[in-house]
N, CA, C and O of each residue as an XYZ file, in Angstrom:
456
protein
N       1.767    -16.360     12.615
C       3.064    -15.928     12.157
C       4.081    -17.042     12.371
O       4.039    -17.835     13.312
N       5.035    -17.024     11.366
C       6.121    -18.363     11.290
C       7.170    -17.559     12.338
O       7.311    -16.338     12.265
N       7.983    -18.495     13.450
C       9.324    -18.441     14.220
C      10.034    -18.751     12.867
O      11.198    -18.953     13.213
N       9.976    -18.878     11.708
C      11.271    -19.819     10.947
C      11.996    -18.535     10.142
O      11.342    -17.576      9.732
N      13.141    -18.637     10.013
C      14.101    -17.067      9.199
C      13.341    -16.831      7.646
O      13.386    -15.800      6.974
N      12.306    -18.726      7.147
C      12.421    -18.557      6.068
C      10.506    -18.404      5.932
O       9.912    -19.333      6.479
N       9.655    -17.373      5.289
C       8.339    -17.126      5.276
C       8.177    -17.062      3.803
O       8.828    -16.234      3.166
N       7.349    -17.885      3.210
C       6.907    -18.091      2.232
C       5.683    -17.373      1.830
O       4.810    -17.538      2.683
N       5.247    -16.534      0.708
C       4.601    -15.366      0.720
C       3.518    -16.940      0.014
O       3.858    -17.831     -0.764
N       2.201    -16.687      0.717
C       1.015    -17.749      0.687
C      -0.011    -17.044      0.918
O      -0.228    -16.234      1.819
N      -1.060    -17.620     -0.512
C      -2.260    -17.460     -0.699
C      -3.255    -17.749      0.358
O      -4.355    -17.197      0.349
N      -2.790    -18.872      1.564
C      -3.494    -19.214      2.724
C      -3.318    -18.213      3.528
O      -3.092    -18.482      4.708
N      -3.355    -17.325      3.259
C      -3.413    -16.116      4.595
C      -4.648    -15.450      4.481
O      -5.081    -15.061      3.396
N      -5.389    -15.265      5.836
C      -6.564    -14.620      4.952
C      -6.603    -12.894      5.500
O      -6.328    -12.321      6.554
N      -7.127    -12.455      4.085
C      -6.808    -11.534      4.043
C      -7.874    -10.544      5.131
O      -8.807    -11.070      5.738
N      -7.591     -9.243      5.228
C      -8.023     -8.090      5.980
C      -8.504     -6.995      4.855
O      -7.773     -6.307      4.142
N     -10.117     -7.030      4.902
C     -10.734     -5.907      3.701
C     -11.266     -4.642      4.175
O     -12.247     -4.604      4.916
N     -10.778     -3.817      3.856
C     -10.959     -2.155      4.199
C     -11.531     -1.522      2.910
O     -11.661     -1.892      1.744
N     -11.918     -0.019      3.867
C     -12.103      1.015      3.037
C     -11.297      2.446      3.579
O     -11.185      2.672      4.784
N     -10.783      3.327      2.587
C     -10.757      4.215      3.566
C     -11.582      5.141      4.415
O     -12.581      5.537      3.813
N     -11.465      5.565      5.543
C     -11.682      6.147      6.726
C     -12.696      7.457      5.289
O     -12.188      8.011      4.314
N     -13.698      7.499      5.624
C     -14.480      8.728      4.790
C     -14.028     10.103      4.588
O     -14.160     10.800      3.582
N     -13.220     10.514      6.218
C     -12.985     11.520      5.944
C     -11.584     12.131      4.538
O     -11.200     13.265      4.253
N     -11.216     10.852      4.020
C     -10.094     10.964      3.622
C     -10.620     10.310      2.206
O      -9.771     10.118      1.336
N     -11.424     10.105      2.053
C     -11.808      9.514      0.758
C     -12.125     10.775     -0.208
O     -12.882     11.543      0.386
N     -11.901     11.087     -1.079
C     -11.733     12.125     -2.339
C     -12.472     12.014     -3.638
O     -12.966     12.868     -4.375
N     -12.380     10.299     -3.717
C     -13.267     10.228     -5.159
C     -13.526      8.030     -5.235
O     -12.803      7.161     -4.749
N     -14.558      7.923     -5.877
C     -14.776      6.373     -5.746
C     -15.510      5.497     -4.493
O     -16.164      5.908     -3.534
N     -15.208      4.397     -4.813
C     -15.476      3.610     -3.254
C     -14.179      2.518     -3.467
O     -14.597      1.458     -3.932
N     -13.137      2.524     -3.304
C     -12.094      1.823     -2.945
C     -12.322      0.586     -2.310
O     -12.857      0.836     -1.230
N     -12.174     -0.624     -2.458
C     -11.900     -1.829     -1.369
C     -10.775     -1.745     -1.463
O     -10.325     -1.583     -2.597
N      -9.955     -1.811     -0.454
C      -8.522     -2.704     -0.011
C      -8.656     -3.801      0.285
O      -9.776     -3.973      0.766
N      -7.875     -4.978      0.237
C      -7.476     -5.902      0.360
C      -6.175     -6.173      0.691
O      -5.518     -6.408     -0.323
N      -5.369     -6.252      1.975
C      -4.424     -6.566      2.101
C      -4.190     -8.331      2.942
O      -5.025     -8.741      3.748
N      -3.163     -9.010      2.622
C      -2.514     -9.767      2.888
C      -1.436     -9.823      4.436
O      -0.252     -9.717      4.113
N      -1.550     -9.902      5.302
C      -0.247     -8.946      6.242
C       0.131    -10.770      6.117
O      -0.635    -11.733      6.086
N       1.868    -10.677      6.059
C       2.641    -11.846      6.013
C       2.843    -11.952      7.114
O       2.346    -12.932      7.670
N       3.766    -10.873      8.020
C       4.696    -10.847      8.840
C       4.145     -9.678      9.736
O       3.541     -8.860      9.042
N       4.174     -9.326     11.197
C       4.008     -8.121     11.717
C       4.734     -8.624     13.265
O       4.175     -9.500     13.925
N       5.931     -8.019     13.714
C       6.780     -8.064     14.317
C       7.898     -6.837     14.562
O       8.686     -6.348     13.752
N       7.732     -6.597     15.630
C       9.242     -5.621     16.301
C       8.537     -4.321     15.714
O       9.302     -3.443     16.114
N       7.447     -3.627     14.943
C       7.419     -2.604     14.130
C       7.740     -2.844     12.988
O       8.119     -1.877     12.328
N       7.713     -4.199     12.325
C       8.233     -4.542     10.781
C       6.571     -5.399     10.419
O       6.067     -6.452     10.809
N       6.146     -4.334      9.516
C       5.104     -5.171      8.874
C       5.087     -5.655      7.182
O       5.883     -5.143      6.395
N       4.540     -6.223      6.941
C       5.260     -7.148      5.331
C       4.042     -7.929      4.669
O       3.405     -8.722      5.362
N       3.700     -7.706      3.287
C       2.658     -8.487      3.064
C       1.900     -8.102      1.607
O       2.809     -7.522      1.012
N       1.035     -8.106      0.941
C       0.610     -7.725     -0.275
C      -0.655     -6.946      0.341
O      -1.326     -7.266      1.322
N      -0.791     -5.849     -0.498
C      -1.865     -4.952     -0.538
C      -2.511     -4.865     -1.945
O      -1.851     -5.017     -2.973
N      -4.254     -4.531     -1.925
C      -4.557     -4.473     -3.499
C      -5.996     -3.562     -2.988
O      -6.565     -3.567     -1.897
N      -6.285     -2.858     -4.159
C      -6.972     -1.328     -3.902
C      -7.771     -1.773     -5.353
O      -7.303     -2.121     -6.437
N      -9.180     -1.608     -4.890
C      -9.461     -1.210     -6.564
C      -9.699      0.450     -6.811
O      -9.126      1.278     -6.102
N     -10.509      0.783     -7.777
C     -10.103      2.434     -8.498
C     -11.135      3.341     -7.274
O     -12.285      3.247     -6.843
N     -10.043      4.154     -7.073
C     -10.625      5.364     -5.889
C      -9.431      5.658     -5.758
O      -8.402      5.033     -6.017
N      -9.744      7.319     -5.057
C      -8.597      8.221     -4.932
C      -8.843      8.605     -3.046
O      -9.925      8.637     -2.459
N      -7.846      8.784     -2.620
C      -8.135      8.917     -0.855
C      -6.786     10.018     -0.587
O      -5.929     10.138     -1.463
N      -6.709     10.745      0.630
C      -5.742     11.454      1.158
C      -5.182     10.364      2.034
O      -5.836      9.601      2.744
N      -3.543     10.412      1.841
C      -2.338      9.540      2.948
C      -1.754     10.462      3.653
O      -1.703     11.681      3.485
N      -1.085      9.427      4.884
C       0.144     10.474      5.387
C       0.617      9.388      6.182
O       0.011      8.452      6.705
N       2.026      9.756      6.162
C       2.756      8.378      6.400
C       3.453      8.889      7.912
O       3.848     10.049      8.033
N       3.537      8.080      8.827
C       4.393      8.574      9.847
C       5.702      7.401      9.976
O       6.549      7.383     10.869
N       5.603      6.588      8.982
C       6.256      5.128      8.890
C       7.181      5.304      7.691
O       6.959      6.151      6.826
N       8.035      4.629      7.671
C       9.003      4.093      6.087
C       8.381      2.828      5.938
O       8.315      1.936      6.784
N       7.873      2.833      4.641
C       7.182      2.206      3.574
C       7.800      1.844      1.905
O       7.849      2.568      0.910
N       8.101      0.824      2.058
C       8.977      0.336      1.310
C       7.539     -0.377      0.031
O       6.663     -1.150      0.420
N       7.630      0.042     -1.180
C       6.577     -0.480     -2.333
C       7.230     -1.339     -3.270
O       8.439     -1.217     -3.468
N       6.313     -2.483     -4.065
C       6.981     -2.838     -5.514
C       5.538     -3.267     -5.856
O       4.921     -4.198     -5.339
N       4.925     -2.064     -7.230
C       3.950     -2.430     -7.696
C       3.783     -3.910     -8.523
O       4.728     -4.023     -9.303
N       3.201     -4.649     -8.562
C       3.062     -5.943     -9.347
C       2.146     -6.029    -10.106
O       2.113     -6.945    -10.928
N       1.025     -4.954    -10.011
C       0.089     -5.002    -11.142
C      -0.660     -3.150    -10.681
O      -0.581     -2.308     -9.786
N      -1.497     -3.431    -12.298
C      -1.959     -2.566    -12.139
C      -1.502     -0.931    -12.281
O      -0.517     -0.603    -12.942
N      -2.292     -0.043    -11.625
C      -1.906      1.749    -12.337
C      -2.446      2.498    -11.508
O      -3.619      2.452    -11.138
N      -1.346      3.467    -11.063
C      -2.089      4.231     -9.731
C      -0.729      5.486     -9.971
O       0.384      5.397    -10.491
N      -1.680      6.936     -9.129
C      -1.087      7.435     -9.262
C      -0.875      8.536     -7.843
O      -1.788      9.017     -7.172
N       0.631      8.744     -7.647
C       0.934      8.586     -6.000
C       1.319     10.643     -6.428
O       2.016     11.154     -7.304
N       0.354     11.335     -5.170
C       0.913     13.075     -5.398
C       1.410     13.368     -3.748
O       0.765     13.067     -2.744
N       2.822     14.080     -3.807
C       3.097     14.765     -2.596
C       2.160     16.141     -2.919
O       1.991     16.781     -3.957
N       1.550     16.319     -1.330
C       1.422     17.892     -1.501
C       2.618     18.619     -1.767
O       3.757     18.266     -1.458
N       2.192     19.927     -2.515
C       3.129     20.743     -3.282
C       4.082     20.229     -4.390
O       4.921     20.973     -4.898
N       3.904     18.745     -4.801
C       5.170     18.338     -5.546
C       4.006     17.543     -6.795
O       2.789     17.370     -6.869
N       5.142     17.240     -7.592
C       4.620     16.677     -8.690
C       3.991     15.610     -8.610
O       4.402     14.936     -7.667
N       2.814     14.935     -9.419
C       2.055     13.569     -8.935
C       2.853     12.672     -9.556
O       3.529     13.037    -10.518
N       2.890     11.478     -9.137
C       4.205     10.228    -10.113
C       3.254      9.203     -9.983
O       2.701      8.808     -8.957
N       3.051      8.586    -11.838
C       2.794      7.451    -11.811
C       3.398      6.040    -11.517
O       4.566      5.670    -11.640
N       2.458      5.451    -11.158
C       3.491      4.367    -11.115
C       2.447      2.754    -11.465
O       1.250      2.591    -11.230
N       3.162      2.039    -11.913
C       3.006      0.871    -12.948
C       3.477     -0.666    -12.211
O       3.815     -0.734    -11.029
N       3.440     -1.595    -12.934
C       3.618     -2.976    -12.664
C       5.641     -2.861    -12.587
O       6.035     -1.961    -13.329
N       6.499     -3.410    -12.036
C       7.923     -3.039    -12.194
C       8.137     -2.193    -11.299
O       9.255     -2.488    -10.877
N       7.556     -0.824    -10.423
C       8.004      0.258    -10.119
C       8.267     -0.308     -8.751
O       7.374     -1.028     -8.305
N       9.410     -0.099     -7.950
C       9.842      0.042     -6.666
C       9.830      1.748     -6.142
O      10.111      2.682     -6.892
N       9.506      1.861     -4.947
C       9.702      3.130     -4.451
C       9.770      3.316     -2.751
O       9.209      2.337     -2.258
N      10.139      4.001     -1.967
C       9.951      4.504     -0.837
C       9.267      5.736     -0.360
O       9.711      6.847     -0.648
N       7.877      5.521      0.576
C       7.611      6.766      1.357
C       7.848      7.124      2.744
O       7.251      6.748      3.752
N       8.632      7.762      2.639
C       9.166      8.276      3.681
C       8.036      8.646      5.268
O       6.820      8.595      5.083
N       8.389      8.878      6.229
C       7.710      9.604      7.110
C       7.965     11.002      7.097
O       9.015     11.635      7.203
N       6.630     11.393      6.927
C       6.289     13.142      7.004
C       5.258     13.062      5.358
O       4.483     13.981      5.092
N       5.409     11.998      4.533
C       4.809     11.954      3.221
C       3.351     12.280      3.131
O       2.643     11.276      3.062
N       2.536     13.762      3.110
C       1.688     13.658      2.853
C       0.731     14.290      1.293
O       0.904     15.196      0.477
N      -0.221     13.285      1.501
C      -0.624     13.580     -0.503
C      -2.013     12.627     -0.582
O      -2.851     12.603      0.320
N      -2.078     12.040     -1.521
C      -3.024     11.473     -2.386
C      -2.215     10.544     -3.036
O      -1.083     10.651     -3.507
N      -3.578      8.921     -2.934
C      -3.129      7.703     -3.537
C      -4.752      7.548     -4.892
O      -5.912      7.151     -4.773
N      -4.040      8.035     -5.888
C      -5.459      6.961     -6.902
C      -5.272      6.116     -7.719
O      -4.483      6.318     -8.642
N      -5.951      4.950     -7.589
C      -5.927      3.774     -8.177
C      -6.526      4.252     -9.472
O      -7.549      4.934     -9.410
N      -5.983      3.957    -10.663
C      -6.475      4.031    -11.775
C      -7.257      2.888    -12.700
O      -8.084      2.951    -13.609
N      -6.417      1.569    -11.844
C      -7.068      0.050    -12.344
C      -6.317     -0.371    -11.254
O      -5.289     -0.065    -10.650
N      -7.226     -1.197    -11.229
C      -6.677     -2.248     -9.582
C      -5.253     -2.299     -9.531
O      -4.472     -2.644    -10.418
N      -4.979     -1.828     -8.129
C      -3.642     -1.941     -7.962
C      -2.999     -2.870     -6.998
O      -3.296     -2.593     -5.836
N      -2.211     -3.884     -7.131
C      -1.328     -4.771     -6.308
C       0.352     -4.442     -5.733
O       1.355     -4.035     -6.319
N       0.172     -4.703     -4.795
C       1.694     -4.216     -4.456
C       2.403     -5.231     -2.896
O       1.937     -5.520     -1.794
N       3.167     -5.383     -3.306
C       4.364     -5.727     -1.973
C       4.608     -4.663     -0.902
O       4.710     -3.483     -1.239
N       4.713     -5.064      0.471
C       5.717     -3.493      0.788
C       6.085     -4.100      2.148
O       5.476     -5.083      2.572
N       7.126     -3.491      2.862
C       7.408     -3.230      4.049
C       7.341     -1.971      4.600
O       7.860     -0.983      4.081
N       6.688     -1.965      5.688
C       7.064     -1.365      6.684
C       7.174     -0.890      7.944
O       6.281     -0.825      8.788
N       8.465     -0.512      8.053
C       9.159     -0.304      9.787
C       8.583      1.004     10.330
O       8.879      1.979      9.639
N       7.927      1.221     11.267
C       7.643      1.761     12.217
C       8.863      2.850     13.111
O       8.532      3.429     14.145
């Protein structure tokens, strides 16, 4: 991790490859791939990428998104499912629980504070 105010988002980071946890997996075989830039104070920062699978979330964190590629589609329990696309910014809150499915590989930015 850089001491400097200024962190340059770099392909030399190597990345951290997951799956989700089974019990929470719903449909597919998902790889994740995330990037972590930054992880400090409870502030984590970095690119994430999922290929097609559907899994159960739940957030106890604020999670800050900006999709950059790709098609996935994000459901609160009891609430409507929302797609979301290459362009889309969004926030999940803590208490957010639902379902994440990747429809075509999905890439994304995000922060979040703890």
């Amino acid at each position: 991790m850089s001491n400097s105010a200024y962190l340059p988002v770099s392909p030399a980071v190597e990345p951290d490859v997951s799956r989700p946890d089974p019990e929470k997996l719903l449909s597919g075989d998902p790889v994740h791939t995330t990037w972590n830039l930054e992880e400090r104070d409870g502030l984590y920062c970095g690119i994430w990428q999922s290929t097609p699978g559907k899994w159960r979330i739940s957030y106890d964190e604020w999670e800050y998104c900006r999709i950059l590629e790709g098609l996935s589609v994000i459901s609160e329990d009891g609430a409507d499912a929302v797609t979301v696309k290459a362009g889309d910014s969004f926030i999940l809150r803590p208490g957010f629980r639902g379902s994440w499915e990747v429809l075509e590989t999905t890439r994304k930015d995000y922060v979040i504070k703890l």
